[in-house]
N, C-alpha and C positions, 0 to 999 in steps of 0.2 A: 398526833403521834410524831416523835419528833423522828427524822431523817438521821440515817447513821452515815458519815462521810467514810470509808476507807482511803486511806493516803499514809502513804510510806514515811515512816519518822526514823532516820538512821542520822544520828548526832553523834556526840564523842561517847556519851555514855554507853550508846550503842554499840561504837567501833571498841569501846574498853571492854563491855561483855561478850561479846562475839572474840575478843583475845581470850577472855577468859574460860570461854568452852569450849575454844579448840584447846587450851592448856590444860583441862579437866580430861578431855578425850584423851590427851596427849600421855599424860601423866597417867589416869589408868592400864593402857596400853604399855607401857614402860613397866607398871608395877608387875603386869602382867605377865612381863616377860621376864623382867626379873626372876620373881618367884618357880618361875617353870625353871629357866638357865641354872638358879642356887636352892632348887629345893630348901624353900622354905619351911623351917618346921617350929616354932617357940610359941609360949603363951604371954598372951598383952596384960588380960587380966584375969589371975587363974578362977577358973569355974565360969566366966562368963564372956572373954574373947581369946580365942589363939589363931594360929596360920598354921593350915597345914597343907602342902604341897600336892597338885595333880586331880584335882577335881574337874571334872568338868560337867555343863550344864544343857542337854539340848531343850531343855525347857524355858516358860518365863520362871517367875517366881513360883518357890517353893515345889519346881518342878513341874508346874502346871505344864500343860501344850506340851508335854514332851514329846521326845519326834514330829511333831507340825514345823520343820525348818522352815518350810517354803511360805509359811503363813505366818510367823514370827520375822521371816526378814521381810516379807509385804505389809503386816501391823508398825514395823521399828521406822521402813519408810516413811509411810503415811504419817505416823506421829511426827517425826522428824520434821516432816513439813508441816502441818499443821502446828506446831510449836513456832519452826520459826516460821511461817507467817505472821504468829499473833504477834512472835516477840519484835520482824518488821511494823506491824501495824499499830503497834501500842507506843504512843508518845513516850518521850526522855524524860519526862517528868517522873514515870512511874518507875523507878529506877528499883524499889525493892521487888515489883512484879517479874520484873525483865531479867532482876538476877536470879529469880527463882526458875524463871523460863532457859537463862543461858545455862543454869545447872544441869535441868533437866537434859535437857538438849545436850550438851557432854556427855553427861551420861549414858542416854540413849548411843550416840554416836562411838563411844566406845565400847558397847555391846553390841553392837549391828557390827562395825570391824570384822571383830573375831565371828562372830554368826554367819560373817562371808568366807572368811579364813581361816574358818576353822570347821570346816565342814558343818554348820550348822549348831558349835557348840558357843556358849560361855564357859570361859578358864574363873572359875570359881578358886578361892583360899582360905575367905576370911570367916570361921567360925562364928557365929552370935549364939547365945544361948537366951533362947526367949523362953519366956512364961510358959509357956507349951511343947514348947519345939525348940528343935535347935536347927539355924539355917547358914549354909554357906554361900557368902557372896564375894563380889568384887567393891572397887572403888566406885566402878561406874553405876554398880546398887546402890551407894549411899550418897551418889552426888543425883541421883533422881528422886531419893526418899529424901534428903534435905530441902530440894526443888521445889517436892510439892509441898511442903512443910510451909517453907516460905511463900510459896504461892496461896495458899489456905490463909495462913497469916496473916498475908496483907489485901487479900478478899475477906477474909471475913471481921479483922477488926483495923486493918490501917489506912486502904483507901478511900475514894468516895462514894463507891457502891458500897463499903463494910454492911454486913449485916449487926454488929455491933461496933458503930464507931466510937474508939477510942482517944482520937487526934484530934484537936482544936482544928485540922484542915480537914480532917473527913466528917465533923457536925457539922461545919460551915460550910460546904459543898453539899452535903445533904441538904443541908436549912435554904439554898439557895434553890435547888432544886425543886424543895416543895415551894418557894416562893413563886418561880417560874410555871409550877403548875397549876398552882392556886390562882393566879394574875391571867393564863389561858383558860381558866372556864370559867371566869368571870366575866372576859371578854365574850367568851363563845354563848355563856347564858344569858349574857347583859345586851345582847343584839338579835334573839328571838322575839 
């Protein structure tokens, strides 16, 4: 079984997505404020996105946890760290993972904000009309549902663990992989 090294891999790609989710936080926060300062009120695309002003959210999504503040800003930390750890721990090489992770991680961070300052709410605006439902959210919902999009994406068909590799580097990292396991149990059974 092979040994898993942890060691800190922070590069430029690194230091450009850690710019980039604080600019995610940054930027939802700002819309945030906006919208409350100019009562927002128009539709993006009629029947299925508009903004409409003064919502707010003590829940997670779809209202889930509502009233649990103290345990949605304890879950928001935890993730928060757990995110960037991996997205520390995960070489520069994996650059579409890490931007899935710095989205998330935005995201997140501009929802915990307001959950400390705002008594335990999210300032919700943005109408969607789903299949079922109709949900309102912020920017910082849809920079953690793009997140993990990306992240799903490129676990499941672009890196080298893909479960369907897609990419001449992720059958090749795979095909190396089984090389390297095939060549240790022939060793290991070639010496019994």
């Amino acid at each position: 079984m092979a040994k898993i090294k942890l060691k800190p891999h922070f590069g430029k790609v690194s230091a450009i997505l850690v710019a980039v989710c604080l600019a995610l936080a940054g930027l939802d926060i700002l819309l945030k404020y906006l919208e409350e300062a100019q009562g927002w009120n128009f539709t993006v695309i009629p029947g299925f996105i508009w903004v409409e002003s003064g919502h707010r959210n003590d829940g997670a999504a779809f209202s889930s946890f509502a009233g649990s503040t103290a345990f949605l800003i304890a879950f928001s930390v935890i993730l928060s760290i757990v995110v960037a750890a991996a997205f520390v721990f995960l070489e520069d090489r994996h650059v579409l993972l890490k931007t899935g992770l710095a989205m998330v991680l935005g995201g997140a961070l501009g929802n915990l904000y307001d959950r400390i300052f705002f008594a335990g709410e999210v300032r919700d605006f943005v109408w969607v009309n789903m299949l079922f439902t109709n949900a309102c959210c912020n920017f910082a919902d849809f920079f953690i549902v793009f997140g993990v999009i990306v992240i799903l994406v490129d676990f499941v068909l672009l890196n080298e663990w893909a479960l369907i590799p897609l990419t001449k580097k992720a059958k090749e990292a795979q095909k190396r992989e089984r090389e390297a396991e095939d060549g240790k149990g022939r060793d290991e059974g070639g010496g019994q």
